[in-house]
N, C-alpha and C positions, 0 to 999 in steps of 0.2 A: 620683463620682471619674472615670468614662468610664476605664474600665479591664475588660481581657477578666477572667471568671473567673479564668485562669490568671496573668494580672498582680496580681488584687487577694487571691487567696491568698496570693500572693509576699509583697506588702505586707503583712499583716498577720503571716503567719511569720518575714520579715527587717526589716521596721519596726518593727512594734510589739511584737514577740515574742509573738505571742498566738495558738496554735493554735485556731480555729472552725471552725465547722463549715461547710463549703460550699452554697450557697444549691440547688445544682441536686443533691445528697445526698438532695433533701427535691419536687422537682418542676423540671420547664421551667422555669418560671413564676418559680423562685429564680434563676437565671440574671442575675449581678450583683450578688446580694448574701449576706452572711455570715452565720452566727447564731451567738450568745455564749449559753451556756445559761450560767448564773450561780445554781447552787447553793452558793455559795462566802459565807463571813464578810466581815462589810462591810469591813475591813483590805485582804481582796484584791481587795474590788470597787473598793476606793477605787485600790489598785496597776494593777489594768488601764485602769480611766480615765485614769490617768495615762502609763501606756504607750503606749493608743493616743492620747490630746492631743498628747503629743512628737513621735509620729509622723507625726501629722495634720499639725503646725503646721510638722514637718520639711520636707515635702513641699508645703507651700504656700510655704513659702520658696524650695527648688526649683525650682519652677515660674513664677516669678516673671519 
């Protein structure tokens, strides 16, 4: 998505509504990307996929 850390938490807090975990939480090396730990019933796995698609597909329209 070429987006700083702090852009792409934004994104997923105010796009997709989806608190994750930060990449750099976990090492440098995470730096740019996210992590969805998904201990959750398939209903809300299917509800976040879909939150972050809208968001995805928001943002590629955006960008256009």
């Amino acid at each position: 998505m070429n987006l700083s850390d702090k852009e792409l938490r934004e994104f997923f807090i105010k796009d997709a509504k989806l608190g994750l975990n930060a990449g750099l939480a976990f090492s440098r090396e995470g730096s740019g990307f996210m992590r969805l730990n998904f201990a959750i019933s398939l209903d809300k796995m299917l509800k976040v996929i879909k939150q972050l698609e809208s968001a995805l597909e928001k943002r590629c329209i955006e960008n256009r």
